[in-house]
N, C-alpha and C positions, 0 to 999 in steps of 0.2 A: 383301953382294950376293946371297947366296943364300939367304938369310931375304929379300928383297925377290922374288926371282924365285917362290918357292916360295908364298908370298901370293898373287902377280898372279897364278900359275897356280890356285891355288885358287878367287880370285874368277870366275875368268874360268869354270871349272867350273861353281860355282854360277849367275852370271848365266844362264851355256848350260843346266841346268836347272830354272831359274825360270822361262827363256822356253818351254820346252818343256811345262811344265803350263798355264802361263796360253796357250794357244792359243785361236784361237777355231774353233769346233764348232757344226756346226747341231745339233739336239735337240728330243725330244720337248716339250712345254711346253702345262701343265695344271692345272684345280686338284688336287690332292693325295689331298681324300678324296674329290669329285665324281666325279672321272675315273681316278684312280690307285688307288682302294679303299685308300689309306693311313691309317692310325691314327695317336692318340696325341698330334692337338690340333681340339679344336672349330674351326667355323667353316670356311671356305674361304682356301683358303694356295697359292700357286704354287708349282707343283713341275716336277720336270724330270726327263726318263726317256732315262739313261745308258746303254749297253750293257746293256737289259734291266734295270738295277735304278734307283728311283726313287729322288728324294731332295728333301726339303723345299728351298725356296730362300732363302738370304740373299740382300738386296742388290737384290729384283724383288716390288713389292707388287703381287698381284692386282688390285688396284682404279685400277693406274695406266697398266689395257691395255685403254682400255674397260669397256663395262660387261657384269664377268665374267658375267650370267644371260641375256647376248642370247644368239640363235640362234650366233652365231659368237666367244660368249665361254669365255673356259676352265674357267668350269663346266658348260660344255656342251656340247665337245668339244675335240677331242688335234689340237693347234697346233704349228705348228716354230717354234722361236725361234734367236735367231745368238747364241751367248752366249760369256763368257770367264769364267774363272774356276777354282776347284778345289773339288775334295771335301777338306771337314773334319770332323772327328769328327760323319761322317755325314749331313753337308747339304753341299751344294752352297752355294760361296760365290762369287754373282758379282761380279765388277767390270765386266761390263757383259751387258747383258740387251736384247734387241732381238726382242719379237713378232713373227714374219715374217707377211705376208698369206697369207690364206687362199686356196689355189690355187682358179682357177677362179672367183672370186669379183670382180663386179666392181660396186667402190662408185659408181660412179654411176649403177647400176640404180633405177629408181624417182624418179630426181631428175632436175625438170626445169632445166634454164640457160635 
């Protein structure tokens, strides 16, 4: 009985620190070498800027936020995004990734009904 109790307790430790990293967080959210001056891969890649330090993203394709080179894409400027997820040897790895609008910006400017 105390090998079962000792287990439960354990798990129950971990669950309460698994849920405690996967929280969800607003954040910066950007292309990487556009906007973040990050090195170390060609091309345009979403990234996301954590207490000051930036980090490639797994898990959130640039190209599936709009189209990254418009005036209010993320290679053209620093976006908040609602994300979950954690830092792994050195990226950000989300399980979920959500572009938030762009403040003050209102999409049906220019469009008529």
């Amino acid at each position: 009985m105390k090998k079962v109790i000792s287990i439960l307790f354990l798990f129950v430790c971990l669950s309460v620190n698994a849920q405690e990293k996967l929280k969800t967080q607003i954040v910066e959210a950007s292309c990487g070498q556009c906007q973040f001056g990050m090195k170390g891969k060609a091309g345009c890649d979403t990234a996301v800027r954590i207490d000051g330090k930036t980090y490639f993203v797994d898990g959130a394709d640039i190209n599936h936020h709009g189209d990254a080179h418009a005036a209010d894409g993320m290679c053209s400027t620093i976006r908040k995004a609602e994300v979950v997820g954690e830092v792994k040897n050195d990226r950000f790895v989300a399980t979920s990734f959500k572009l938030l609008p762009v403040e003050g910006h209102d999409p049906h400017k220019g469009h008529n009904h």
